[in-house]
SETI-202671 format. One line per 3 residues: number of its first residue (from 1); their letters; for each residue x, y, z of N, C-alpha, C. Coordinates in pm, whole numbers. Layout:
<marros>
NUM	a	X:Y:Z:X:Y:Z:X:Y:Z | ...
</marros>
This chain:
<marros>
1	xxx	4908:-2773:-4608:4960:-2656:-4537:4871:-2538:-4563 | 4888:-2408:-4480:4775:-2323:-4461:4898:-2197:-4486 | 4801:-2127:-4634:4909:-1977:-4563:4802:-1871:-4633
4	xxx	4918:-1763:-4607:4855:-1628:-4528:4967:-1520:-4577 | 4923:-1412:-4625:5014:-1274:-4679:5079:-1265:-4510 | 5185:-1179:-4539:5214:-1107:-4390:5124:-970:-4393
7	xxx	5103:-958:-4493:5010:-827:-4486:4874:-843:-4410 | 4827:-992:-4443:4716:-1038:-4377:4731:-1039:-4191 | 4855:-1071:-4180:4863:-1085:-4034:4853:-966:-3975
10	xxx	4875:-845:-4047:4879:-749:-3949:4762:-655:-3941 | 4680:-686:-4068:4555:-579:-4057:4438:-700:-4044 | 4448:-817:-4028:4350:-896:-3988:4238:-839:-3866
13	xxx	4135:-860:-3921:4015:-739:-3802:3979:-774:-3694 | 4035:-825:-3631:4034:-855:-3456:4139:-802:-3392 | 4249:-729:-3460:4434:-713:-3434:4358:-603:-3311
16	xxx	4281:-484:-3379:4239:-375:-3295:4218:-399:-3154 | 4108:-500:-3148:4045:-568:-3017:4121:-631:-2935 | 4210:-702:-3004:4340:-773:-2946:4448:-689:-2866
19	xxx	4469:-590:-2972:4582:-505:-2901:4566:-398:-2746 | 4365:-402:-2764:4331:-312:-2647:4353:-421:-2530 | 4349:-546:-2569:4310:-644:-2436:4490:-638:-2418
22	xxx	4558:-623:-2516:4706:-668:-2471:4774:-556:-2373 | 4730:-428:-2390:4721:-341:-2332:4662:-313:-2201 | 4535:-228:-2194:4435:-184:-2100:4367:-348:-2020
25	xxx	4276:-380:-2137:4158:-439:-2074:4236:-579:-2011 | 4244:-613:-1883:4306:-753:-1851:4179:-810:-1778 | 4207:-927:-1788:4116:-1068:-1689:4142:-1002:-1558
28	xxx	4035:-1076:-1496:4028:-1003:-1358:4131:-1076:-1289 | 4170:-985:-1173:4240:-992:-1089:4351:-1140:-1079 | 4424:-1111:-1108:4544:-1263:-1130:4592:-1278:-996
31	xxx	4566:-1394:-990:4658:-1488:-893:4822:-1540:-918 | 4908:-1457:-882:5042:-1550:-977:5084:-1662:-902 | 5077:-1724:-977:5111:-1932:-937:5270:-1969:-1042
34	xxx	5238:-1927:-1142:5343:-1950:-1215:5468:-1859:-1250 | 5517:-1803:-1149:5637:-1698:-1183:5732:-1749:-1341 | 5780:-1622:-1364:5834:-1661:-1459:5922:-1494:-1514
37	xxx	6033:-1532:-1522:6119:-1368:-1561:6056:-1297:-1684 | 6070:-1131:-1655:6027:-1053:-1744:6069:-1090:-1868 | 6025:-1042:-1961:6128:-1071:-2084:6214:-932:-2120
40	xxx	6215:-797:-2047:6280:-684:-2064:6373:-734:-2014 | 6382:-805:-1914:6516:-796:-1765:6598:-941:-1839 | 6531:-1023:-1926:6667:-1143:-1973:6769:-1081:-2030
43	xxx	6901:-1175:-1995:6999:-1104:-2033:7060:-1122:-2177 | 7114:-1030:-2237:7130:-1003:-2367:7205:-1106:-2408 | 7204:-1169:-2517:7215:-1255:-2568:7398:-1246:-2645
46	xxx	7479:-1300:-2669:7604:-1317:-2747:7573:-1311:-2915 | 7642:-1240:-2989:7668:-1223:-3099:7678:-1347:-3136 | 7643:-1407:-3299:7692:-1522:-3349:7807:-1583:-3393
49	xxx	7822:-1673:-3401:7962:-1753:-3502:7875:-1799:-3592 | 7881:-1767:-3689:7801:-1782:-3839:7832:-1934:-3875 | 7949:-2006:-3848:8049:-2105:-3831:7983:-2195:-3754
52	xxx	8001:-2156:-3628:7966:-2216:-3526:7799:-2271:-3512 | 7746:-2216:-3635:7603:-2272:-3626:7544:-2327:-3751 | 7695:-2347:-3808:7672:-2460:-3991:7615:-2590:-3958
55	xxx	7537:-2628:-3842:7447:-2713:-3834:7337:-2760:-3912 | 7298:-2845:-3985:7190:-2898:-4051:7112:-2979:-4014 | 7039:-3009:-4037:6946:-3115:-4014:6890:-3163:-4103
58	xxx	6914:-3351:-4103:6876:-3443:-4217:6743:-3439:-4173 | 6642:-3433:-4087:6539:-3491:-4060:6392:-3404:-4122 | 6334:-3492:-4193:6230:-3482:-4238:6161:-3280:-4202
61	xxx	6127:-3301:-4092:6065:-3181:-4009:6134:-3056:-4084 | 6252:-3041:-4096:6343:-2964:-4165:6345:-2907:-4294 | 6375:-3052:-4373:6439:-3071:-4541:6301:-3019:-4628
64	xxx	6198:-3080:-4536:6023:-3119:-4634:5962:-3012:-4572 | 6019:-2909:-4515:5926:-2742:-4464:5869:-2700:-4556 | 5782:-2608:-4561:5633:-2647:-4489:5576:-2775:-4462
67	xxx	5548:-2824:-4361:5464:-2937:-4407:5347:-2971:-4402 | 5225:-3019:-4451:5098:-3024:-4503:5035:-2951:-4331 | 5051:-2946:-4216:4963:-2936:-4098:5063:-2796:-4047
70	xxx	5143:-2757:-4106:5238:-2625:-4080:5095:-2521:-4110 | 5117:-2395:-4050:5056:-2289:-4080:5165:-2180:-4153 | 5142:-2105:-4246:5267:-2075:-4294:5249:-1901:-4334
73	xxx	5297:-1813:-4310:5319:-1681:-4322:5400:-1659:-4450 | 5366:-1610:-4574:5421:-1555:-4653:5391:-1627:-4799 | 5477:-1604:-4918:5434:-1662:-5032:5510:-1785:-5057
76	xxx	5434:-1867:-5126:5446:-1997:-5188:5583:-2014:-5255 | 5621:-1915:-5308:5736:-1912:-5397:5837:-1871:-5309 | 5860:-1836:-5193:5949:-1771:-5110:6079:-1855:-5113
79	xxx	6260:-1866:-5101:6289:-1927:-5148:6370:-2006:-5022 | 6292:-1926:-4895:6392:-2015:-4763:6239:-1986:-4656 | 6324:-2094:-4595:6197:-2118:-4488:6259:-2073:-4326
82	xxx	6153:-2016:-4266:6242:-2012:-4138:6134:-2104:-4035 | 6181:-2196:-3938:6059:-2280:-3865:6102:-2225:-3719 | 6021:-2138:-3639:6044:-2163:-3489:6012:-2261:-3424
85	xxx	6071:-2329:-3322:5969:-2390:-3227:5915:-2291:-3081 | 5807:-2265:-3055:5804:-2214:-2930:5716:-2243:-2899 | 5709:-2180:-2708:5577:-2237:-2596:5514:-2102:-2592
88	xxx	5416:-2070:-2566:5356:-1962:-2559:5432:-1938:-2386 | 5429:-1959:-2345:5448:-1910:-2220:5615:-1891:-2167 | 5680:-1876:-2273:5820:-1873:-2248:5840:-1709:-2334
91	xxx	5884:-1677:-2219:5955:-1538:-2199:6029:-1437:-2324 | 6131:-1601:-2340:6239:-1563:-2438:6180:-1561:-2626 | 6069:-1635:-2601:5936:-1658:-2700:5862:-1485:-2699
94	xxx	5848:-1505:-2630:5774:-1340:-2659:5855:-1209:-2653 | 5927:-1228:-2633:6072:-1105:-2653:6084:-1109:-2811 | 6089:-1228:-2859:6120:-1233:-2967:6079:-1221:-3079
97	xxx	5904:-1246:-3045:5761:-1271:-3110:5753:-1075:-3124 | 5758:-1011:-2999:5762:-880:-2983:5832:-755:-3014 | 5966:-819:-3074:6086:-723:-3122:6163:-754:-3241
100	xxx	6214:-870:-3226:6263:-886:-3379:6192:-991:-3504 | 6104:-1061:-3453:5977:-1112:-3581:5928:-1019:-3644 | 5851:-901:-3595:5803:-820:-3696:5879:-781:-3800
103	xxx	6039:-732:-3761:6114:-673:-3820:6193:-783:-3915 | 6194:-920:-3914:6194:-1038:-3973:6071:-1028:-4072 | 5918:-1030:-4040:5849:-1024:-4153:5867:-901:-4244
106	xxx	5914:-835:-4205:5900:-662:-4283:6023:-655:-4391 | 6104:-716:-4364:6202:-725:-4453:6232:-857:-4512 | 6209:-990:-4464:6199:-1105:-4566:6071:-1141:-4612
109	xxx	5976:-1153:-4519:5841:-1224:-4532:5757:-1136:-4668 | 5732:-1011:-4591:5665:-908:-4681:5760:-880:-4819 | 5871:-923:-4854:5944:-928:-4980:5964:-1035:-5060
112	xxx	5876:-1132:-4970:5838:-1245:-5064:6015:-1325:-5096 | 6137:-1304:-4989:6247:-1412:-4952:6212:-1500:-4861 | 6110:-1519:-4770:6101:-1642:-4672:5962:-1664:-4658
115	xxx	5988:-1760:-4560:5831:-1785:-4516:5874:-1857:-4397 | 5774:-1781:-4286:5804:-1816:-4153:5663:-1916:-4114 | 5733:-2025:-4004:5640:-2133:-3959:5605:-2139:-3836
118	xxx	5573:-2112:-3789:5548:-2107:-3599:5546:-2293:-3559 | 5603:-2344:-3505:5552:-2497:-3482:5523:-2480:-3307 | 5457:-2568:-3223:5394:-2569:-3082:5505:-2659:-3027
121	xxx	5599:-2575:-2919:5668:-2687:-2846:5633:-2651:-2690 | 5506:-2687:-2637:5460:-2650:-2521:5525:-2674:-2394 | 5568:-2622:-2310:5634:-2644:-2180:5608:-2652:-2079
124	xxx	5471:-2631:-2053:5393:-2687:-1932:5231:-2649:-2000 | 5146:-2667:-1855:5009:-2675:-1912:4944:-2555:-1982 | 4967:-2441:-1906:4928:-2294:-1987:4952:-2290:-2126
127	xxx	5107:-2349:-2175:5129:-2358:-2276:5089:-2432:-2421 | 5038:-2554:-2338:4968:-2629:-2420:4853:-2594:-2430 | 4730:-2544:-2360:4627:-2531:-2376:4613:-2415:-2494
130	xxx	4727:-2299:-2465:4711:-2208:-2557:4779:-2236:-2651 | 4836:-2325:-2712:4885:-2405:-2844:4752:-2481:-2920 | 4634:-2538:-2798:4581:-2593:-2850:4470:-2531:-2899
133	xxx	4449:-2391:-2864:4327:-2261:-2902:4403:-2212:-3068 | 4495:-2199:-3046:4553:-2161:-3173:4591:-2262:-3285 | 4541:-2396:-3272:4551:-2519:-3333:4403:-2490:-3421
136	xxx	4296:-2507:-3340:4116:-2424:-3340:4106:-2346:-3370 | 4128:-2263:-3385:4113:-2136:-3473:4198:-2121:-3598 | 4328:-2154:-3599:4412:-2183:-3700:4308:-2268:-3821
139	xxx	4254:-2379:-3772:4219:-2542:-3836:4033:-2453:-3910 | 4001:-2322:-3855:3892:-2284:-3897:3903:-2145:-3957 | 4020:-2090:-3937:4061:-1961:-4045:4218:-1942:-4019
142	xxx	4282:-2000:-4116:4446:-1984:-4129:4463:-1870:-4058 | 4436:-1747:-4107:4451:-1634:-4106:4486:-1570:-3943 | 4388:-1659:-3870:4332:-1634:-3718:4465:-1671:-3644
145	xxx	4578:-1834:-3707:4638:-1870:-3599:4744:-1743:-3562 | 4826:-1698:-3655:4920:-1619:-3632:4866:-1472:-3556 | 4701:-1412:-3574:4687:-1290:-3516:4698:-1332:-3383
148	xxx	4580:-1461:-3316:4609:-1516:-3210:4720:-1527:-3157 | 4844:-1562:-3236:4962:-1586:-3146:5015:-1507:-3094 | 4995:-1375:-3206:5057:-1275:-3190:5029:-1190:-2996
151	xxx	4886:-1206:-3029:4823:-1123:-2877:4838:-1224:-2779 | 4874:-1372:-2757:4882:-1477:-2669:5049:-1383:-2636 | 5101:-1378:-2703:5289:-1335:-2644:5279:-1181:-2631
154	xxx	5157:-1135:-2665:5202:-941:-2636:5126:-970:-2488 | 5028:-997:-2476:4935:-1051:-2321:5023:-1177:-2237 | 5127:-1245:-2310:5169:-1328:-2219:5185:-1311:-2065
157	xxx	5206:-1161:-2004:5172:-1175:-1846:5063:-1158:-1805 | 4929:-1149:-1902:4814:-1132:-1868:4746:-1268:-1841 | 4820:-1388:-1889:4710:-1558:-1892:4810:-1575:-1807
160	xxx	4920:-1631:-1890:5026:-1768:-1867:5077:-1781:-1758 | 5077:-1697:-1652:5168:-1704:-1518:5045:-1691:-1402 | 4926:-1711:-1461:4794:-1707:-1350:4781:-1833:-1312
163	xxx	4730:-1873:-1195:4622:-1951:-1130:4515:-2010:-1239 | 4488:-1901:-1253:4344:-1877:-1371:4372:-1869:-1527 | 4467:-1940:-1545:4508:-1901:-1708:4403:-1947:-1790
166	xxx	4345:-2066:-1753:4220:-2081:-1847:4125:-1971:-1855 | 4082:-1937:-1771:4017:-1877:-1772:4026:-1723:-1829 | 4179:-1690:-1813:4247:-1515:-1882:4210:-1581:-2028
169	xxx	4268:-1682:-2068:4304:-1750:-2169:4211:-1748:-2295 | 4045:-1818:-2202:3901:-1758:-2223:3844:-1604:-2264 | 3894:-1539:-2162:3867:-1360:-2218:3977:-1346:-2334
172	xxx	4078:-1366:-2361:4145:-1350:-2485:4086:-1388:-2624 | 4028:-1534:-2590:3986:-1601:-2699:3812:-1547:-2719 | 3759:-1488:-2671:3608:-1417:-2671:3632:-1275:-2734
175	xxx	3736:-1234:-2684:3807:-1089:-2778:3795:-1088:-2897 | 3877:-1234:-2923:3902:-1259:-3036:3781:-1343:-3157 | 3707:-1330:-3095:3568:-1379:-3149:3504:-1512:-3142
178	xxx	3625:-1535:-3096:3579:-1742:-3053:3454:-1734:-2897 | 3355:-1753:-2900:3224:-1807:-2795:3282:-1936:-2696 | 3246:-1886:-2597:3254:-1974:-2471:3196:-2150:-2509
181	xxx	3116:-2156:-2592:3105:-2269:-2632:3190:-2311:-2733 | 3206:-2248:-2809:3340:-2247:-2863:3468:-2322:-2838 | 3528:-2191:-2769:3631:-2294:-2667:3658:-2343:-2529
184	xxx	3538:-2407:-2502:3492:-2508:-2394:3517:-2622:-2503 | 3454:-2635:-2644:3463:-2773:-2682:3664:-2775:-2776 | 3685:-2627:-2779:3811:-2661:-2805:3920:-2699:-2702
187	xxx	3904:-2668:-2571:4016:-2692:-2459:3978:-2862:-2466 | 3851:-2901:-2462:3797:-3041:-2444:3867:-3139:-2554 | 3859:-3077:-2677:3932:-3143:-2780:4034:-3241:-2765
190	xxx	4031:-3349:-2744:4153:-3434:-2742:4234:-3441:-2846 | 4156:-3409:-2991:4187:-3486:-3102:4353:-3359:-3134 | 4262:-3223:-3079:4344:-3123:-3119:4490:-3092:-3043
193	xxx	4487:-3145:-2905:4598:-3151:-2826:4666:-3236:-2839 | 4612:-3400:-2920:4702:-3513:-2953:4787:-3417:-3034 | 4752:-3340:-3141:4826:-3284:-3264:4940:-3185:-3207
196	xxx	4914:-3135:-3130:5011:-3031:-3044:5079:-3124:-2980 | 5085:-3224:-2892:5175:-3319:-2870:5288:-3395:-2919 | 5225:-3433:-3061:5280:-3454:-3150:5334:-3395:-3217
199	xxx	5322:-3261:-3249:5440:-3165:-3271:5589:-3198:-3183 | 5531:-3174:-3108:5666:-3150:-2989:5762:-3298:-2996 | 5670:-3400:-2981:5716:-3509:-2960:5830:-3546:-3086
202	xxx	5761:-3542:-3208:5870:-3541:-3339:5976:-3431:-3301 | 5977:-3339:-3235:6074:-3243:-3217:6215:-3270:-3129 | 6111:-3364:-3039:6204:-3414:-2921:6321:-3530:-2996
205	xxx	6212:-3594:-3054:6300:-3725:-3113:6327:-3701:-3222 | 6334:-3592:-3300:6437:-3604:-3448:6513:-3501:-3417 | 6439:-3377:-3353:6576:-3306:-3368:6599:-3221:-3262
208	xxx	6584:-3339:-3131:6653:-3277:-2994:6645:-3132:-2932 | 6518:-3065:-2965:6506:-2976:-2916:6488:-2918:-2776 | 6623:-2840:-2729:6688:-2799:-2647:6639:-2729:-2543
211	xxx	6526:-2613:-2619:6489:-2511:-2535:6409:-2439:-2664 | 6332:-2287:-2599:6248:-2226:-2702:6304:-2081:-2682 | 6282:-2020:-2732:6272:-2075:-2955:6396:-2103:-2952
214	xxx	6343:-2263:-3075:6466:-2273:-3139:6430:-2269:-3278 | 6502:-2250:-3353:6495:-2173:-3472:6567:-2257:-3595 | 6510:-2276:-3678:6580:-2349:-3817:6575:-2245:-3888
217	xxx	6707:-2208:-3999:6656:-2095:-4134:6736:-2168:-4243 | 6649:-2196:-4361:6740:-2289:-4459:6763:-2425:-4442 | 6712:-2475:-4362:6766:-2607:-4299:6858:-2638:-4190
220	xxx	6931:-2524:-4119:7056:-2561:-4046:6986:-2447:-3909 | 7011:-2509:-3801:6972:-2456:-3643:7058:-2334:-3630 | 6970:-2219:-3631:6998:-2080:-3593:7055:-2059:-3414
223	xxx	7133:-2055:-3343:7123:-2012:-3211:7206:-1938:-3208 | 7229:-1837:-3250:7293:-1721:-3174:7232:-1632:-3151 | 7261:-1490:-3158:7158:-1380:-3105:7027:-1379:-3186
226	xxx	6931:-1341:-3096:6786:-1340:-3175:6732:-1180:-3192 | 6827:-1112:-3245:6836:-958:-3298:6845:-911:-3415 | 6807:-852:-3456:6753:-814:-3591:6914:-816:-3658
229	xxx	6998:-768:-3616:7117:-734:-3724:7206:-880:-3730 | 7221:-954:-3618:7285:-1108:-3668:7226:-1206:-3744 | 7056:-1211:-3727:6978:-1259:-3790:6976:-1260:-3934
232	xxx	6971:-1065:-3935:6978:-1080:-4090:7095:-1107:-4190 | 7228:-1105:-4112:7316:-1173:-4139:7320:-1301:-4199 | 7270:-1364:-4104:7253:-1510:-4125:7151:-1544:-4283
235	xxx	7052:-1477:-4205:6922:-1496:-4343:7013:-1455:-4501 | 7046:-1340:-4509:7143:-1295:-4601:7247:-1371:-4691 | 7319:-1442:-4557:7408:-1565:-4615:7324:-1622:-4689
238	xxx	7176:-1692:-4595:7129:-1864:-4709:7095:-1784:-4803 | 7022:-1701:-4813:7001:-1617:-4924:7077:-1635:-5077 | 7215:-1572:-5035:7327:-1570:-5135:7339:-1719:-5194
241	xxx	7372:-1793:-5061:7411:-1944:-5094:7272:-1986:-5217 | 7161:-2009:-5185:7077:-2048:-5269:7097:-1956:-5427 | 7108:-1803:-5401:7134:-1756:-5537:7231:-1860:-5633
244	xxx	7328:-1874:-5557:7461:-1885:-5620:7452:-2012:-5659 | 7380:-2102:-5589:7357:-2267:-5594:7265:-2263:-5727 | 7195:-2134:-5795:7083:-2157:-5909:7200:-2136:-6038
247	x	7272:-2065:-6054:7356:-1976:-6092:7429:-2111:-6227
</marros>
């Protein structure tokens, strides 16, 4: 397994370059082929049943978090794990990546209570390809997968809903310091998209994953609101529970 301060994720030295392209500088002129809803305009989500989501999961993917090919945000000693699954190109993925993750690392990650896992559950082709850039860069500086992800979901209407997403996809990843030869031989990569496949695929068949993000914290499937104040609710609980379980 691969990790990384949260402190690292955010002053990592491409964030600058990244954030102008997520902003101002876009790929030329988009063709939209792939519609897909804002993520301002989805509709607000239901409060939790804390109850209602005492779900666990026996399966490996879960119990044994981190696991050796996980990329992992935070410290070694952290004492709960949180695993997303998401597609880069899903909406409800970057709402979430964009508003309440930061505020998730800032108060568990950066305090050294969790450690968050990003896993690839791709949902069509845009998605996979940019699972599989962040597989490549991840596999050649830990550090890189999470800044990458970060500007793949702040730019998500700048690639993922083009004609041309490879190609937006391309100016993102040249931003970010990766060379056209580069990732020409990373989109080509078979070896690296089998691995992103295979993410998903164990996902499908152990633990029925529904839709994105879906979210494990502690071992048991998070789905209720994905907002900073039910969340930390939740986190809070396993929190206690593990205190009390040392005790």
């Amino acid at each position: 397994m691969r990790f990384m301060t949260a402190a690292a994720f955010f002053s990592f030295t491409a964030a600058a370059a990244f954030s102008a392209l997520a902003g101002d500088a876009s790929p030329a002129a988009p063709t939209p082929a792939l519609a897909m809803p804002n993520a301002a305009t989805l509709p607000m989500q239901p409060e939790p049943n804390l109850k209602a989501m005492e779900h666990t999961s026996n399966s490996n993917l879960v119990k044994d978090a981190p696991l050796p090919g996980d990329f992992v945000m935070g410290s070694k000693t952290a004492p709960l794990v949180m695993i997303e699954y998401a597609s880069l190109s899903c909406p409800h993925c970057a709402h979430f990546s964009n508003t309440t993750l930061p505020l998730l690392i800032k108060k568990y990650v950066n305090t050294g209570k969790m450690r968050y896992v990003m896993r690839p559950f791709p949902l069509n082709e845009p998605a996979l390809k940019g699972a599989v850039l962040l597989q490549c860069v991840g596999e050649q500086d830990s550090r890189r997968y999470y800044a990458f992800a970060k500007v793949l979901f702040d730019a998500q209407n700048k690639w993922a809903f083009d004609a041309n997403y490879l190609a937006n996809l391309q100016t993102i990843a040249e931003v970010g310091g990766v060379s056209k030869a580069q990732f020409d031989h990373c989109m080509g990569n078979t070896d690296m998209e089998v691995k992103v496949l295979k993410v998903k695929k164990l996902a499908n068949d152990e633990l029925r994953v529904p839709h994105t993000p879906y979210i494990f914290i502690g071992g048991q499937v998070y789905d209720g609101s994905r907002d900073i104040v039910p969340m930390s609710l939740f986190i809070d609980k396993k929190l206690a529970e593990l205190k009390q379980g040392k005790q």
